[in-house]
N, C-alpha and C positions, 0 to 999 in steps of 0.2 A: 482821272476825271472824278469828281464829289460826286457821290451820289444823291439821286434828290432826296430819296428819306434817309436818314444816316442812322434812326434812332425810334423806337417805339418806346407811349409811356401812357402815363395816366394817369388822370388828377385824383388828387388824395380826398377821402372821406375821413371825419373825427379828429379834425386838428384842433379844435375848438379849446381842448386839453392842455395846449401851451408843449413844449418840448417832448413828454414825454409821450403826447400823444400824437406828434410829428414821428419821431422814433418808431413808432410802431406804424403808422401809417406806409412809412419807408421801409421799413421790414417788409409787412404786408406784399406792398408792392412789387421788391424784388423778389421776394417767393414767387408771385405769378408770373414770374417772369418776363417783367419791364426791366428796361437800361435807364427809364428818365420817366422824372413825376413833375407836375404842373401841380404846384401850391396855392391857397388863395389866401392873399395878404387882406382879405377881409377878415375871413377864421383865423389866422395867425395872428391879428390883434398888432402888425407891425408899426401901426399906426393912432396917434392919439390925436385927436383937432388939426390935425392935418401936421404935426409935429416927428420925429422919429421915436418911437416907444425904444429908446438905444439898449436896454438890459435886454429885452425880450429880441429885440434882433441879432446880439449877439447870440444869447442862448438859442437861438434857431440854427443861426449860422454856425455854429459849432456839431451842432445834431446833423445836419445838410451837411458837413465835411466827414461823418463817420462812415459814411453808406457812398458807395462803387457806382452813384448814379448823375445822371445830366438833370438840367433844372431849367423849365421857364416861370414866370408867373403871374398868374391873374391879379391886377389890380382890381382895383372895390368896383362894380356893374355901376355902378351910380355915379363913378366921372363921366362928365356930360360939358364939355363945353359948349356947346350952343345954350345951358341955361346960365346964362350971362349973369343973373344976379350973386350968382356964388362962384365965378371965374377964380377970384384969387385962392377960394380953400382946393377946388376939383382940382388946380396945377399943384397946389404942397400936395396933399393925396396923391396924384401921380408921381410926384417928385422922389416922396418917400419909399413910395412900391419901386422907384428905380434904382435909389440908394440901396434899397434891401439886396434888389436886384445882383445889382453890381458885388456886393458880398458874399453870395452864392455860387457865382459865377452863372448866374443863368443868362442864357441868351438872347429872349424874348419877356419884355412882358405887354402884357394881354390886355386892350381896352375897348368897350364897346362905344362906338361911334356917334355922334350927337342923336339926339331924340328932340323932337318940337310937337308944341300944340298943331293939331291937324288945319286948325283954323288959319296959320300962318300965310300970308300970300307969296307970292313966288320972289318979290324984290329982297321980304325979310328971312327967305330961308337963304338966297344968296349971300343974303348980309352974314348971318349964324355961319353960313356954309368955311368963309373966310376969316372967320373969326377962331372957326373951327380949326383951320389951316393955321393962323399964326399961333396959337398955343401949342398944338401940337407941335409946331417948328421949334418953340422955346423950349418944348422939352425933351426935344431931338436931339438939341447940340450938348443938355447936359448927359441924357444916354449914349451919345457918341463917345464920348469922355468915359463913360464907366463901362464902355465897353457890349454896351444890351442895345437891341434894338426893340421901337415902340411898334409895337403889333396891330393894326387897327382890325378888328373880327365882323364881318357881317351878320346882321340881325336874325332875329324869328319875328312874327307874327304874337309878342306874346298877348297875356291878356289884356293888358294896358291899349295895347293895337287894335288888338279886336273890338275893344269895347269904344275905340274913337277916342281916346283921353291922348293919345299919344303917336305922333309918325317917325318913321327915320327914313330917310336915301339910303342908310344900310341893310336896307331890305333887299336891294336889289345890287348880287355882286357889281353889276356892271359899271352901276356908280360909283362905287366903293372903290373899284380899280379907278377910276376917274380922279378921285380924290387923293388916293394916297397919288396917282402918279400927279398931282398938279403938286402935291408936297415936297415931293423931289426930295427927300433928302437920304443917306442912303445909312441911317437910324431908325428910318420908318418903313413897315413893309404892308401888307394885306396876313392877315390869319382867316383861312379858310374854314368854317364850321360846315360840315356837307348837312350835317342836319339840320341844323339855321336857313342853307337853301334850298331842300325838299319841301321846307313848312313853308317860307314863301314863295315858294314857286305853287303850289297847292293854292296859296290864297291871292297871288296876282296875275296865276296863270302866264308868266312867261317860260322860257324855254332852259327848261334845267341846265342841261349840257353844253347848250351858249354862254346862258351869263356863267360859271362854272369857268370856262375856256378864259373869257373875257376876264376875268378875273387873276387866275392862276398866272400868270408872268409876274405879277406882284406881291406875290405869295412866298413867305420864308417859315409858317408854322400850319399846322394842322390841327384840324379838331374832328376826331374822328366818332361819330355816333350812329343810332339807329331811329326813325323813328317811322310813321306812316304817311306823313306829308298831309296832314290834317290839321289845323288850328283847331283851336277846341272853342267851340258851338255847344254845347250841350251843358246848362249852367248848373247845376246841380251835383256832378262827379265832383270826386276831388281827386289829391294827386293822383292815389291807387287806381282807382277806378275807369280812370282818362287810360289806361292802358287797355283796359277791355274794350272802350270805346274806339282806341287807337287815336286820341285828338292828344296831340299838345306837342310839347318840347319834350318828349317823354325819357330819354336819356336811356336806349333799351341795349342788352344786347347785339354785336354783332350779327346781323342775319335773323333779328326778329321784327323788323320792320322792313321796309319797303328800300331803302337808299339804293339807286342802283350803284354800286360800288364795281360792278364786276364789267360793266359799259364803259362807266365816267372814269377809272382809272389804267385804261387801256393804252392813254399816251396825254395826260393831261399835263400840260407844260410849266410845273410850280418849280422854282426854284432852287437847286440844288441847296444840299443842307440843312433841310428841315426836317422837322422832327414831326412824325402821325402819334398828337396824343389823343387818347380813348376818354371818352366823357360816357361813363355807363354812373348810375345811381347807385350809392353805395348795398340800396335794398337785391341788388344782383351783382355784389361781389364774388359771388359761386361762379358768376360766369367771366373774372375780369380773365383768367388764362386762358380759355378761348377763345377771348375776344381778339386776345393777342395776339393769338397763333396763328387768327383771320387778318388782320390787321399784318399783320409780318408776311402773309403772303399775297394780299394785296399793295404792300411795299418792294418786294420782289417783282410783282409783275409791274410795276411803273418805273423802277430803274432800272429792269431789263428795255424798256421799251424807247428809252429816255437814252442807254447805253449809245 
């Protein structure tokens, strides 16, 4: 029987460097001992106008083959199919982060889910919603092919949210499970963020451990963090200082904020085969082998429980 997590990892800080500072990031990594690192094909530059940057994904893809490790990867936060005027660049952007994909061998990569003006009425978020559904269907069947499956991630509350400039249905897993499973295709899964739904569950007040459950059957990746379950209110902080307050997406330490990890992973039913990566800030790299080592035994007690 696959276990449901097969693999701890963590997304890499300072790639911005191009190869050599992949290289080290990947070093890094396995020193704290992670098996798998989650790249972003923003910072890696694997992309130009929506084209393949093909020298710089080679030289990636040759660095990604030196190192003993598993691989998913973040495509660029700003593919948005529901904003319909720029449809045809958001699917090359995707397309490209799948080619890269498929080079690496990673198995996931990572997109966050449409976002719409708050003002939108119910008939035209339907409309975006399916609209939503057929693009990602189109670049389903090319991932199926290279072998990666499209990750759809649920939201935070970020500032954009909070300030009303912007909404998603991937706020609330339970949607989100709604959506990949109307997608049916079996290239596209749910990525779970536990910190993305401690923040909106903070700010919409529904039932953590429900939408969470509701969720997890559709779930093939993980994203594992910390944070207090607070949007951030308080206009003045900036990133540092949103920690003393405890508001935001704060990306902390294992066991420095609030996620209950030790309730919600007691039998949560995700997927066999997925991978729990750590999303900490690279300003608390001191604590990424900790996190791990939390992280590794919160992955043993859910494939014991799962066994």
């Amino acid at each position: 029987m696959t276990p449901i997590i097969t693999g701890v990892g963590t997304i890499l800080h300072n790639q911005g460097g191009g190869p050599a500072a992949l290289d080290g990031a990947l070093t890094r990594a396995a020193a704290a001992g992670a098996d798998h690192a989650e790249l972003s094909a923003t910072h890696l530059h694997i992309t130009v106008a929506g084209r393949d940057n093909a020298a710089r994904q080679e030289a990636l893809a040759q660095v990604c083959a030196r190192h003993g490790l598993t691989y998913t990867l973040h495509a660029p936060i700003a593919v948005n199919f529901m904003d319909t005027t720029h449809g045809a660049l958001h699917l090359a952007v995707l397309e490209s982060s799948l080619y890269f994909a498929g080079r690496i061998g990673a198995t996931v990569t990572v997109i966050h889910p449409g976002r719409v003006s708050p003002q939108a009425d119910l008939a035209d978020r339907r409309r975006l919603l399916q609209i939503e559904r057929d693009q990602v269907l189109r670049a389903a069947d090319l991932a199926g092919k290279l072998g990666v499956r499209i990750g759809m991630e649920n939201l935070n509350p970020n500032r954009d949210m909070m300030a009303g400039r912007l909404h998603s249905y991937a706020l609330e897993p339970a949607a989100l499970a709604e959506q990949v499973a109307t997608i049916d295709h079996e290239a596209v899964c749910g990525v779970l963020d536990f910190g993305h739904g401690w923040l909106a569950a903070g700010r919409l007040g529904f039932d953590y451990h429900a939408q969470m459950r509701a969720f997890a059957p559709l779930v093939g990746h993980l994203h594992v963090t910390d944070n207090c379950g607070m949007p951030v209110t308080y206009p003045d902080a900036n990133d540092d200082e949103h920690v003393a307050y405890g508001m935001g997406d704060l990306h902390l330490p294992i066991g420095w904020g609030t996620v209950p990890y030790e309730t919600l992973l007691a039998d949560l039913p995700i997927r066999p085969g997925s991978i729990a990566n750590i999303e900490i800030k690279g300003s608390h790299d001191v604590e990424l082998a900790a996190s791990i080592l939390a992280t590794r035994g919160f992955a043993a007690r859910l494939n014991g429980a799962n066994a």
